[in-house]
Structures are given as structure tokens and as C-alpha cells.
C-alpha positions as CSV (number, residue, x, y, z in Angstrom):
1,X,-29.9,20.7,-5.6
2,X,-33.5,22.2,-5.3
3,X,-36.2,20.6,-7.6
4,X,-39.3,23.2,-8.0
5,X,-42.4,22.3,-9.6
6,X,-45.2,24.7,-10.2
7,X,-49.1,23.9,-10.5
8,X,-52.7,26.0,-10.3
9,X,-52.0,28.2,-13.7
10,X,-55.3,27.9,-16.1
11,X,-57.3,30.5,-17.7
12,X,-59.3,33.3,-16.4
13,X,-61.0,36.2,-17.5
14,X,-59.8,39.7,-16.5
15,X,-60.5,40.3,-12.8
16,X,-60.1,36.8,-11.5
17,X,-58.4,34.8,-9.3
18,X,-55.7,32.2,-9.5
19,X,-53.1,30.7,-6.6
20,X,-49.9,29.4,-8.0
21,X,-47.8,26.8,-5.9
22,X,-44.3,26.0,-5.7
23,X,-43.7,22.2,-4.4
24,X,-39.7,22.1,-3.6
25,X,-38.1,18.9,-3.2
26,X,-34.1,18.0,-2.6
27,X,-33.4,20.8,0.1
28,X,-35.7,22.6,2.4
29,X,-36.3,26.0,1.3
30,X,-36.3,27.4,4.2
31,X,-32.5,28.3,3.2
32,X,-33.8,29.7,0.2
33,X,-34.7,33.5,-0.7
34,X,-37.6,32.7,-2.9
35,X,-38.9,34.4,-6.1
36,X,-42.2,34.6,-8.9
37,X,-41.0,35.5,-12.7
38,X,-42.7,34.8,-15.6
39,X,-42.3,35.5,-19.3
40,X,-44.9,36.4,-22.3
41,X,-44.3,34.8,-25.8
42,X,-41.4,37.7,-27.0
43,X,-40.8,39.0,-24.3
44,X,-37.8,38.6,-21.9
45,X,-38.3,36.9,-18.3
46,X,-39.2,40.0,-15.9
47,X,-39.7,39.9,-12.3
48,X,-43.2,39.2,-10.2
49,X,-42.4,38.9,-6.7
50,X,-40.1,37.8,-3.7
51,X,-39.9,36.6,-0.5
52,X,-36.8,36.4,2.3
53,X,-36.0,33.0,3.7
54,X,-38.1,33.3,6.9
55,X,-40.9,35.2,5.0
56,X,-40.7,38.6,7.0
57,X,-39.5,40.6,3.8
58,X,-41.7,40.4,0.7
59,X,-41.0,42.8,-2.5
60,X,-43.3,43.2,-5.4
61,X,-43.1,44.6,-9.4
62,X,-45.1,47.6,-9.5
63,X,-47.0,46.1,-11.8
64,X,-48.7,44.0,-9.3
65,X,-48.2,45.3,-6.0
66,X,-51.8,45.3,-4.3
67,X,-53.0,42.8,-6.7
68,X,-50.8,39.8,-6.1
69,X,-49.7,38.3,-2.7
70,X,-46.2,35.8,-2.2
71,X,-46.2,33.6,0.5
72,X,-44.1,30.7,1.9
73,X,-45.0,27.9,3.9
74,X,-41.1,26.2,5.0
75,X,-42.8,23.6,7.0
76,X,-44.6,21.8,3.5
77,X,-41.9,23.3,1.6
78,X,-44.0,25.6,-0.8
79,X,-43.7,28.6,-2.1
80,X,-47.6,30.9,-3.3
81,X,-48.6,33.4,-5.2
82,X,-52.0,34.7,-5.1
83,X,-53.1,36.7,-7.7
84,X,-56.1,38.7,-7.8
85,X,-58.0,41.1,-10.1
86,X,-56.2,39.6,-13.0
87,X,-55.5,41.1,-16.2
88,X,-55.1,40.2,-20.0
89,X,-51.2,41.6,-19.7
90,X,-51.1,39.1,-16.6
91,X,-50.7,36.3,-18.9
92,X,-47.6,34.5,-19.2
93,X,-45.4,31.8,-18.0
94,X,-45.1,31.7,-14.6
95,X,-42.1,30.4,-12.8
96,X,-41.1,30.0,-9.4
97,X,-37.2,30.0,-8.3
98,X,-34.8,29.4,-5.6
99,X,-31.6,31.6,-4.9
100,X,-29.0,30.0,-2.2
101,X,-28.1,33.4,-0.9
102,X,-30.1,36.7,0.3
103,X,-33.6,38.0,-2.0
104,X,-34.8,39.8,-4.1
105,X,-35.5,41.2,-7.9
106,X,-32.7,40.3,-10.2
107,X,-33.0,37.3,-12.8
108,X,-29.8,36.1,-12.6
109,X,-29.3,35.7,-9.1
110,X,-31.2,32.4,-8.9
111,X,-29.6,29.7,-9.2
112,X,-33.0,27.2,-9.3
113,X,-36.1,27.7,-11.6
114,X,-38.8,25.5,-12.2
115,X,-40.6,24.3,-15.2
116,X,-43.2,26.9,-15.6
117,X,-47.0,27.0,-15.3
118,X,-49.1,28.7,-18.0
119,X,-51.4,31.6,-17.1
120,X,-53.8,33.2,-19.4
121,X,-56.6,35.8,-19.0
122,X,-59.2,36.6,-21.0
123,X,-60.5,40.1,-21.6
């Protein structure tokens, strides 16, 4: 089992900065393909970004390719996600999760998700 906990979500106004973190505990992730999802209020969960187990391969939603940045650090266990130039349709639950075999876009294909972190900009 892989416990993820997500922190550094807040408000910001449109063009801002925020890093989100991903503490794993349980396994090392370093097993893990990695992944950033988040859901507005009535909408369905759609995907951010992801990142291969040794961090070589990163894949982004056009939406914020060249804006936001994944990242993994295996040896503290963490997973990133910088986000920059933020916008009002940015806002929305981010989550990080954990999928025990390859990478990459789809939803169902992780099999651990955290709590969520809220992130909300301001136009």
C-alpha cells in the first residue's frame, strides 16, 4: 500500500506561482509511475501531468504544457508539480497518484490517489 498526501495548494491570482508536493509513505515510489489530476466543482477528474518511474519520461495535458513542470525526487519519496503563470480555469482539486505498473494519462489506471489539495486563482 502507497499512502500520498498532498500539501502547497492556496490561492493565487491569475499569473502566479504555486508548487504542489506529494509526500508517499508505505512503499518507495520509486516503483511507481507517478501522476497530477485534479477536478473543478462539476466537472469530472481530468488529467494534469505524469512522470515514469525513474523520471526520464514526463507527459503533459495540453492545457498546461509550458506552464506546469512534474518532477520526482525517489530518494525523499515525493512527487512536484510546479505550476506557473496560473490561471482562473487552473483552479481545482489537485491530486497526486500512484500506479504500480508503466505511466501515463488514463484515470483509471492508478491504483493510489491522495486526499486532494485545493487550488484557486483569482482573476
Amino acid at each position: 500500500q502507497v499512502q500520498l498526501v498532498e500539501s502547497g495548494g492556496g490561492s493565487v491570482q491569475a499569473g502566479g506561482s504555486l508548487r504542489l508536493s506529494c509526500a508517499a509513505s508505505g512503499r518507495t515510489i520509486s516503483n511507481y509511475g507517478m501522476g497530477w489530476f485534479r477536478q473543478a466543482p462539476g466537472k469530472e477528474r481530468e488529467f494534469v501531468a505524469t512522470i515514469s518511474q525513474s523520471g526520464a519520461n514526463t507527459q503533459y495535458a495540453d492545457s498546461v504544457k509550458g506552464r506546469f513542470t512534474i518532477s520526482r525526487d525517489n530518494g525523499k519519496n515525493t512527487l512536484y508539480l510546479q505550476m506557473n503563470s496560473l490561471k482562473p480555469e487552473d483552479t481545482a482539486v489537485y491530486y497526486c497518484a500512484a500506479r504500480s505498473t508503466g505511466w501515463g494519462s488514463l484515470v483509471v489506471a492508478y491504483n493510489y490517489w491522495g486526499q486532494g489539495t485545493q487550488v484557486t486563482v483569482s482573476s
